[in-house]
C-alpha positions as CSV (number, residue, x, y, z in Angstrom):
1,X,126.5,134.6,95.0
2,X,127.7,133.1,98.0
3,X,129.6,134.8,100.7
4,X,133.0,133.8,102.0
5,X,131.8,132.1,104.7
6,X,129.6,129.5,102.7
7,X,132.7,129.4,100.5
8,X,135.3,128.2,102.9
9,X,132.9,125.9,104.5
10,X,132.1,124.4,101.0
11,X,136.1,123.9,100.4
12,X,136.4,122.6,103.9
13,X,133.2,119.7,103.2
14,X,134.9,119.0,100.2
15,X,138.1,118.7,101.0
16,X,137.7,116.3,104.4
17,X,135.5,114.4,101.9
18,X,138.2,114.0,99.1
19,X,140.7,112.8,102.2
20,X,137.8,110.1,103.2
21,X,137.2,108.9,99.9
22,X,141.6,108.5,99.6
23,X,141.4,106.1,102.5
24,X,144.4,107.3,103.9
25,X,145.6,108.9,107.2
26,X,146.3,112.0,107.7
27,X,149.9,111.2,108.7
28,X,150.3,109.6,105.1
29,X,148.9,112.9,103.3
30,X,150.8,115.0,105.5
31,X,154.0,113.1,104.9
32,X,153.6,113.0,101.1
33,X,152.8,116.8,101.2
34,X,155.5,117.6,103.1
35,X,153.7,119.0,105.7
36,X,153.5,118.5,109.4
37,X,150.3,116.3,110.4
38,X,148.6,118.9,113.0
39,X,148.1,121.0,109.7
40,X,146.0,118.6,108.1
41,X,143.8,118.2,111.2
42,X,143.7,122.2,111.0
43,X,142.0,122.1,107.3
44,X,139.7,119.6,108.6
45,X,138.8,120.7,112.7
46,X,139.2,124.9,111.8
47,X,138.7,127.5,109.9
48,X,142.4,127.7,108.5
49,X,142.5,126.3,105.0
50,X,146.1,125.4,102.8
51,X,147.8,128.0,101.3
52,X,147.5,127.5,97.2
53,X,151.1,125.9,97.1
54,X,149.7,123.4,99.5
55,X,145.9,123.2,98.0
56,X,147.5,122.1,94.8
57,X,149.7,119.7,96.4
58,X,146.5,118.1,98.8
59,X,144.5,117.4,95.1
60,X,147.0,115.5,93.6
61,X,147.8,113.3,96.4
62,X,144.0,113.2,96.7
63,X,143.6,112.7,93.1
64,X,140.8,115.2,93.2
65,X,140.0,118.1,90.4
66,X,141.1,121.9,92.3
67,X,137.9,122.7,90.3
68,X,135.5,120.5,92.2
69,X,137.1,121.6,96.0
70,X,136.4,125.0,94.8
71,X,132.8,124.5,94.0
72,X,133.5,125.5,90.0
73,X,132.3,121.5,88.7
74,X,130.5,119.1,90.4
């Protein structure tokens, strides 16, 4: 089982991938999300990862599965 540590970083790869493969800024995410931009780069440059209203909010705008972010399909 992995640990939290190898968790977040899992959710973090995954979810700066998912924001690569959408081809869009981070400005456009954060505006659609209704979020302020520097909160984005935080998901992608820290440790700090969305809250689950948020989460939920980043895969549909990223048209990615919560499942696969999580690590529960590949």
């Amino acid at each position: 089982m992995r640990n939290d540590t190898e968790i977040e970083k899992m959710i973090r790869e995954r979810l700066i991938e998912a924001i690569k493969q959408s081809g869009m800024t981070n400005t456009a995410i954060a505006k659609q999300a209704n979020i302020h931009v520097s909160m984005i780069t935080d998901y992608k440059n820290t440790k700090k990862l969305p809250s689950l209203t948020n989460f939920a909010i980043l895969c549909k705008i990223l048209d990615v599965s919560s499942d696969y972010i999580l690590g529960l399909e590949t």
